[in-house]
C-alpha positions, 0 to 999 in steps of 0.5 A: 726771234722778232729781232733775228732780221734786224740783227741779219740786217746788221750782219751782211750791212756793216763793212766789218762784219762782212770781212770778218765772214770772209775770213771764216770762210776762207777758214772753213774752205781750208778746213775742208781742204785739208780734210779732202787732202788727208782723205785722199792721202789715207787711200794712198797709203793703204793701197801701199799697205795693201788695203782696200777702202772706199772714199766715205771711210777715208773720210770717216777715218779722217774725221775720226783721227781729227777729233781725237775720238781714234775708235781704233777700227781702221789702222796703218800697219807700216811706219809711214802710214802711223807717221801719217796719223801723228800728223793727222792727229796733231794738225787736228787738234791745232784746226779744230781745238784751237783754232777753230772755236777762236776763228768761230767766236771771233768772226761770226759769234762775237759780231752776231752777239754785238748785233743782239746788244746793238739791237736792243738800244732804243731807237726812238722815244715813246709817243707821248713824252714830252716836256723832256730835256734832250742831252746829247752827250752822256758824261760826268755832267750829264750823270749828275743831271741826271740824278737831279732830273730824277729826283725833281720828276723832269723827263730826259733823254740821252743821245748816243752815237754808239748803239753798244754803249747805248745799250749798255745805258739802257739796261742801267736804267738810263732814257737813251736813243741811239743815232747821230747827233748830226742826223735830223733824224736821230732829233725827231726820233727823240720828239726835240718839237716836243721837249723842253730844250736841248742841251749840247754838251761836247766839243764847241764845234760839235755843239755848232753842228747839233744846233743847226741840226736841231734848227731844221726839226725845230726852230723855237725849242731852246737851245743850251750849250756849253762853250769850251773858249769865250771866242766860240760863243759867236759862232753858237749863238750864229748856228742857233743856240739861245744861251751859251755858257762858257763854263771855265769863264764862269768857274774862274768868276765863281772862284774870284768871288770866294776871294778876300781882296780888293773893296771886299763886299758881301759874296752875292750867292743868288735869290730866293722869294725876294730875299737875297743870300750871301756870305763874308768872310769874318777874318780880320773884323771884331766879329772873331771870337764872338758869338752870334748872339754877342754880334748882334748882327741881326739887331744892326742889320736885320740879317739872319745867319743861316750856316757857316763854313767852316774850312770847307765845312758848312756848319749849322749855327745857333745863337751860341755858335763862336765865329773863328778867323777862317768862319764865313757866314752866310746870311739871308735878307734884302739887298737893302740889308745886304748894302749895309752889311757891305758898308758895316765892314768895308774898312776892315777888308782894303788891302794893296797887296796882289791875290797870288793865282797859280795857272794862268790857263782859261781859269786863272784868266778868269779869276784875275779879269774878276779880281781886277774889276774888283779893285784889287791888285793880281800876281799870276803864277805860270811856268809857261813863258810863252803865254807871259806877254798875254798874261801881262795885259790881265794881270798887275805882275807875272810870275814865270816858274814851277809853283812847286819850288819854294824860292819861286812862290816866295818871290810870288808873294805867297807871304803876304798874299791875303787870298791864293787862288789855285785854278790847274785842272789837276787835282793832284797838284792843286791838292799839293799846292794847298799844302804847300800854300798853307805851310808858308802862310796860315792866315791866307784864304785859299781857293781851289779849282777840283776836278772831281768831287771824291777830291773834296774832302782832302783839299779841305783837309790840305787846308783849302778854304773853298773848293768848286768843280767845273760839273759841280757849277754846270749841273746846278747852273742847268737845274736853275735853266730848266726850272726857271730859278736864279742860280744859286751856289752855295759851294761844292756839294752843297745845293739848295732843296725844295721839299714838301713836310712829311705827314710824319713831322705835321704838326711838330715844331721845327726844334721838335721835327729833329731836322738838322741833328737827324739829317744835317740840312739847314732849314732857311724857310718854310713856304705855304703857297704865296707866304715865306718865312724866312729863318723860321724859329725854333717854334715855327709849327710845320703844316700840312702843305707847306714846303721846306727850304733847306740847303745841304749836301744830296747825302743828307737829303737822303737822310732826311727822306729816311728819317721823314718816311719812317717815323 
């Protein structure tokens, strides 16, 4: 009963609730119109059958005959007056069986219900959050922020618009608070003086509107915001925002580094604890065939190979592992070590040959402006030939066709292209060009743009070498803001975790805890307080307090914590 006046208030407030009473109320009035009518008829017809009634039996009789009760009490004897009450009775069954339940649910129960659903969505936050993340917009990245917010204990909260589908979040368990993104009232309800930041994930002119909405409640809270166009990033940082992230620029920079091609150096993944992480590819080099033992790496380089990507798939290594020609190794140690790996295998990566992208959209500008500045040489394929005079002035050769047909990726280049680089924003399509990519040249190392990640697992299969989301990028590079990491990407799925020793594996070695064959993660260091081991041994005793390094995918983090709380 508490929300029967907010839910009053809604009812006579909301200009479509008031149609819609209007209607039942034009409903009712013909109702009992028609009801009068037939009553009135009723006496007419009995005066000429020589009946007498009075007006509350005409009513009753009315009513009866309407309803299809019909007691029987009171009946015509002449034809007319039986062929009065068919119509009688049909017109009620139409009005009130049919037609009034729906006119009744229509427009007065189904508004007074949305009324009760858009009542119970939080207006505003409790009074002590704080240090919570603002997003103001609940999509798939938000989703997926939201899953690591979660599990890294980060408070948030969600703003949307509208106060159905807000409910609808709250009772699924999401942090939500109903209003309008462009009300500075909807940034005080949700505490922005006391967040940690605000992220703005919509459209590049909304983004622009929320940053100066928030700049009136707060001038100092941080303001993160994704950009959809280079050129909007002027015009975010004018309205207030602190950091801009032009995620199709990013993503096409993500994917032109997983390319061989060019003066072919060591892929820079990100930092951790001072030490560098990064990955090469091995194809074409004398490390085919070989074992990570007989590499000797680690003795020439001081590198320790952490993982292998195997076709998509990152594999645990040991000293046994044999590198095949489609293997990229991922390594950890200093820069020093890194430059030296870079000098150690340089001479077998210079190629002249152009890196074949297909699209030339946001991405593939992207990824061909990346390449470029790495030295190497781009041949972008597109059907549109409007855009090719734009696409000229980025790339060494343009390419106007239908990626599909075979005479057109040929006289691309598709042959003898060392790396192909699919940036469409459809999945279908990227998976069948992979296929299609793959058939006319098995040594290529091809990378893919996804949209979404349930397509991981069949543009590996169609023979992808590497494959990354847009919301894959833009969840991971948003936990690195907000805990104040370098970002690190290892590839689609694949993220880096910081967890504490189990009491169950205390005490155990790293061989004996069981961690990689019971769970898949890769173990890369074990941290207590100021010290890091890095690539700890198989011997390296785990102790209480220490921290685990790993990387892997969120299904085996699961399984770690299965496995680590249950023994």
């Amino acid at each position: 009963m508490k929300f029967l006046p907010s839910q009053l208030a809604y009812i006579l407030e909301d200009r479509e609730v008031k149609q819609n009473l209007s209607a039942l109320m034009r409903f009712v009035f013909l109702l009992v119109a028609s009801i009068a009518a037939f009553s009135g008829l009723f006496h007419l017809i009995m005066v000429y059958e020589g009946q007498q009634h009075s007006w509350m039996t005409g009513l009753y009789w009315t009513l009866t005959v309407m309803s299809t009760l019909g007691f029987g009490d009171i009946t015509f004897v002449s034809d007319v007056g039986r062929l009065f009450t068919v119509l009688v009775l049909v017109y009620g069954i139409v009005m009130l069986l049919i037609v009034a339940p729906f006119t009744f649910i229509r427009f007065f129960y189904a508004p007074w219900l949305e009324a009760r659903i858009r009542n119970r969505a939080p207006r505003s936050l409790e009074s002590d959050l704080s240090e919570h993340v603002i997003i103001c917009s609940y999509d798939r990245i938000a989703q997926g922020l939201i899953e690591h917010f979660v599990n890294l204990e980060i408070s948030y909260v969600v703003i949307e618009q509208d106060p159905a589908a807000a409910a609808s979040l709250h009772v699924e368990g999401v942090c939500v608070v109903t209003g309008r993104r462009d009300a500075r009232a909807t940034y005080e309800a949700v505490r922005v003086e006391h967040a940690r930041l605000v992220l703005a994930n919509l459209s590049d002119a909304e983004n622009a509107n929320i940053a100066l909405t928030v700049r009136e409640v707060s001038p100092e809270i941080p303001i993160i915001s994704f950009a959809e166009y280079v050129d909007s990033i002027d015009v975010l940082e004018l309205a207030g925002v602190d950091r801009v992230v032009p995620l199709k620029e990013r993503l096409g920079e993500q994917l032109a580094s997983r390319v061989t091609a060019g003066m072919q150096v060591a892929h820079r993944i990100g930092q951790f604890e001072g030490l560098v992480i990064a990955e090469f590819p091995v194809h074409g080099t004398a490390l085919v065939g070989r074992t990570i033992r007989d590499t000797n790496l680690r003795h020439v380089t001081g590198l320790s190979i952490i993982g292998i990507w195997e076709r998509g798939r990152l594999e645990s290594v040991g000293p046994e592992t044999v590198l095949s020609k489609d293997s990229i190794p991922i390594v950890m140690g200093t820069e020093d070590q890194i430059e030296g790996l870079d000098a150690l295998f340089v001479i077998y990566h210079e190629t002249d040959t152009p890196v074949l992208v297909i699209g030339g959209g946001v991405v593939g500008r992207a990824v061909s402006r990346s390449l470029r500045e790495r030295g190497a040489s781009v041949t972008i394929l597109d059907s549109d030939a409007s855009i090719e005079p734009e696409l000229l002035k980025i790339a060494d050769r343009v390419v106007i066709g239908d990626a599909a047909n075979l005479q057109v990726v040929k006289s691309a280049g598709v042959e003898e292209a060392p790396s192909v680089v699919l940036t469409t924003n459809d999945d279908a399509t990227n998976i069948f060009l992979t296929v299609y990519c793959r058939g006319l040249s098995s040594e290529a190392h091809i990378v893919s743009r996804i949209s979404h990640d349930w397509n991981l697992e069949a543009i590996h299969r169609a023979g992808a070498n590497f494959a990354l989301s847009r919301e894959t990028l833009a969840i991971q590079s948003l936990v690195s803001m907000v805990r104040r990491q370098e970002l690190i990407i290892f590839g689609e799925g694949i993220e880096l975790f910081i967890e504490p020793v189990p009491s169950s594996l205390v005490d155990k070695s790293l061989e004996a805890s069981g961690i990689g064959k019971r769970s898949g993660l890769n173990v890369i260091g074990v941290r207590k307080g100021s010290d890091f081991d890095a690539n700890p041994g198989a011997t390296t005793v785990l102790t209480e307090g220490a921290e685990l390094v790993m990387f892997g995918t969120v299904e085996q983090r699961s399984r770690f914590h299965e496995f680590g709380t249950g023994d």
